[in-house]
C-alpha positions as CSV (number, residue, x, y, z in Angstrom):
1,X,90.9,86.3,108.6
2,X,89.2,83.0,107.3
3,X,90.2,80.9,104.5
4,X,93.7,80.0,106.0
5,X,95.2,77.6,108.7
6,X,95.8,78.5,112.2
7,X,99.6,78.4,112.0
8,X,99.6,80.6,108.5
9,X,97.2,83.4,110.6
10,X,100.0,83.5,113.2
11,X,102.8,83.3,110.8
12,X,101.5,86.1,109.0
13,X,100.0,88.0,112.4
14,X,103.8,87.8,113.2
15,X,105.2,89.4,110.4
16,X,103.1,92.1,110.1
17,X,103.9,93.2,113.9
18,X,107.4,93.3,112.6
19,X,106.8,95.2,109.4
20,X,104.6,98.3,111.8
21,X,107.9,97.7,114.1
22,X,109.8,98.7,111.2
23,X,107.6,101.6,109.7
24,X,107.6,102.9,112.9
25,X,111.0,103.3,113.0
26,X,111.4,100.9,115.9
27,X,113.3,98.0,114.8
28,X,115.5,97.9,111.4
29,X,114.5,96.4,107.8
30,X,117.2,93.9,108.4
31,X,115.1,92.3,111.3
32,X,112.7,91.0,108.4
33,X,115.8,89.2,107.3
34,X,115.0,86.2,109.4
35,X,111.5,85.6,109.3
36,X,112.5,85.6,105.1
37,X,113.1,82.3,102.6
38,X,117.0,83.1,102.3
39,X,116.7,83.0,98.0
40,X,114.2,86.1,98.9
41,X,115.8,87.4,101.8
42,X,117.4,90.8,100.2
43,X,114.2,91.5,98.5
44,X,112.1,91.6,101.1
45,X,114.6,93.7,103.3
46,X,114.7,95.8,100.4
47,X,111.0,96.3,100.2
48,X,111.0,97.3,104.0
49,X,113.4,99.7,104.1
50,X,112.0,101.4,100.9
51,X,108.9,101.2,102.9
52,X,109.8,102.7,105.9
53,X,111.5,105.3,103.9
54,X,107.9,106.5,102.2
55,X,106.6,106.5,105.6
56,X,109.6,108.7,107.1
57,X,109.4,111.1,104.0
58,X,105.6,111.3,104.1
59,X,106.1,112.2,107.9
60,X,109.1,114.8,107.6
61,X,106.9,116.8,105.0
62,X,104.0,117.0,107.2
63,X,106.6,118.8,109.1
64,X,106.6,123.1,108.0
65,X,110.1,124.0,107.4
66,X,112.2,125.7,110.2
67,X,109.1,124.3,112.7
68,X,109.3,121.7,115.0
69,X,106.0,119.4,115.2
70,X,103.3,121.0,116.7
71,X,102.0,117.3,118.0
72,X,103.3,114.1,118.2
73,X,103.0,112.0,114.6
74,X,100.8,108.9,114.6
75,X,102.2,105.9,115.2
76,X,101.3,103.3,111.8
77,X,98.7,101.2,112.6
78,X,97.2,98.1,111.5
79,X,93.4,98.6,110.5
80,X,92.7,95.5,109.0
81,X,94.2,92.5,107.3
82,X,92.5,89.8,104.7
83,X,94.3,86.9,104.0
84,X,94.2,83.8,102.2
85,X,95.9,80.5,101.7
86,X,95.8,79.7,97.9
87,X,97.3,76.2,97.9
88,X,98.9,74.3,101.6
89,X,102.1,75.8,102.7
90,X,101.5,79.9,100.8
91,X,99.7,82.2,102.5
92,X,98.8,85.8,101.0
93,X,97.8,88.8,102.3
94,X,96.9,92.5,102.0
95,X,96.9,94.9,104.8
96,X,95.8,98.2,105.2
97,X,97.4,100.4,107.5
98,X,97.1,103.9,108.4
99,X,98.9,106.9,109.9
100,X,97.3,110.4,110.7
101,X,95.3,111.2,107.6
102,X,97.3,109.2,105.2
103,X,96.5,105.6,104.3
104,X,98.7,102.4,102.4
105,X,98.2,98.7,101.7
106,X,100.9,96.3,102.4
107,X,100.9,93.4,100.2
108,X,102.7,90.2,101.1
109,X,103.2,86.2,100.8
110,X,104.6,83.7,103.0
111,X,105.6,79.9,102.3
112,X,106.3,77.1,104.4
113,X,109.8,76.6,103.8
114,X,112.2,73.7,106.3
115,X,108.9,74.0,108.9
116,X,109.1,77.4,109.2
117,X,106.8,80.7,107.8
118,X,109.4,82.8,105.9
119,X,108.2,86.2,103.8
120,X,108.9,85.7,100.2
121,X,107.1,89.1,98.5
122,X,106.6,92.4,100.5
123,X,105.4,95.7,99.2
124,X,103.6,99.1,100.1
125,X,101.4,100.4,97.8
């Protein structure tokens, strides 16, 4: 994770634990809300509940009708990250996570905004 400042590497750490979190089904998309720039607040939320609704629907047709899972489904996992800081106070990155046998890149950006990290883009490719 070179090319970026300390604080943007555990600003963006941070909000990638919370997106797994979320497309795990653990915490809600409206807990991205607050680590979000408030103009793009809705967006992002957006994003990660659309996300975490790919990930549920990939998962429920793994599962054979009128069967109930014959082993426990992988958690989503972080297998590596690649960031960058393009100009002080942005940071961008691209994830790739995995789960079982299927694979998906997360795409983000955080700015600097009132001394804080807040998520400004979020998508799942």
């Amino acid at each position: 994770m070179s090319g970026a400042s300390p604080e943007a590497k555990l600003a963006v750490n941070r909000f990638v634990r919370m997106c797994v979190e979320v497309l795990n089904g653990h915490r809600p998309p409206a807990h991205l809300r607050h680590l979000s720039r408030p103009e793009e607040a809705a967006g992002v939320v957006a994003q990660g509940l659309a996300a975490a609704r790919r990930v549920s629907d990939v998962r429920k047709a793994a599962v054979k009708p009128g069967r109930r899972p014959t082993r426990r489904v992988s958690p989503v996992a972080v297998i590596r990250l690649r960031l960058c800081e393009p100009r002080p106070g942005a940071v961008e990155a691209a994830v790739a996570l995995v789960a079982g046998d299927r694979t998906w890149a997360l795409a983000l950006r955080l700015e600097l905004h009132q001394q804080a990290w807040s998520a400004t883009i979020l998508r799942l490719i």
